[in-house]
N, C-alpha and C positions, 0 to 999 in steps of 0.2 A: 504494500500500500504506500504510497508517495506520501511523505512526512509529514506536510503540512496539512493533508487531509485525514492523518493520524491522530495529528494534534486537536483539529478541532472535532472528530469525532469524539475521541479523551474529555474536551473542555464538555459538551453539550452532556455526556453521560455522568459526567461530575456535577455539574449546575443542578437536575434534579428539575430547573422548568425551564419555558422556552426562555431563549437569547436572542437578542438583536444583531446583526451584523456586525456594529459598532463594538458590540459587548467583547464578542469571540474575538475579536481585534485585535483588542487592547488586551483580552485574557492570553491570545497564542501568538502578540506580537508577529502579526502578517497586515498586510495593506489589505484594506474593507473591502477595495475590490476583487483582489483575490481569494478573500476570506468567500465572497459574492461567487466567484467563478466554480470555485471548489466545493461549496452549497451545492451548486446546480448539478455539479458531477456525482456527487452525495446522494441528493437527491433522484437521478437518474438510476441510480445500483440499489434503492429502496432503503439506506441506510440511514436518512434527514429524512422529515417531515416538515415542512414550510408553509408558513399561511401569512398572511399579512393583517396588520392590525393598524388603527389609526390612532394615532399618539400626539398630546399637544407639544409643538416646536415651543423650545425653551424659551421663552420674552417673546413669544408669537402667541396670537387668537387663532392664528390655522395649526391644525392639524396636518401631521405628516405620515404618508403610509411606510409604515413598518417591516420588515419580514422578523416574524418569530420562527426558530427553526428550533426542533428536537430532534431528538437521536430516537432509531426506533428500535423494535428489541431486536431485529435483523443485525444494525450495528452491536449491541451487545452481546451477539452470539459469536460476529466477528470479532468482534475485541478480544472476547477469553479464546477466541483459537489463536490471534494471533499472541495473547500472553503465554499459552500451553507450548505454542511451538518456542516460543523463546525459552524457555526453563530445558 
């Protein structure tokens, strides 16, 4: 698995609920848009689950659409194989 899609699978099954973009970001130190690209790949192999939410922009009256993403138990099944094969 490509590491940084590693990492934020790791980050989202650690968090326990969903994360923003921004969030995984700043937790797996990668750029929001790649953190975004690597989502979509995630999502694609049934390992993320992504919905979008509308959230008020900080010192703004509008509202900005959101992606929340989780990990799904597909990821968690990959994860302990790929923990099993490392031991």
């Amino acid at each position: 698995m490509q590491p940084a899609r590693f990492k934020i699978l790791r980050h989202l099954r650690q968090s326990h609920e969903p994360q923003f973009v921004e969030q995984i970001a700043k937790a797996v130190e990668i750029h929001p848009r790649l953190v975004s690209h690597h989502l979509d790949v995630l999502q694609s192999q049934g390992l993320v689950e992504s919905r979008y939410e509308l959230m008020k922009a900080e010192g703004s009256k509008r509202s900005v659409a959101v992606r929340m993403s989780v990990a799904t138990p597909k990821a968690e099944k990959v994860l302990q194989d790929i923990a099993k094969s490392v031991k």
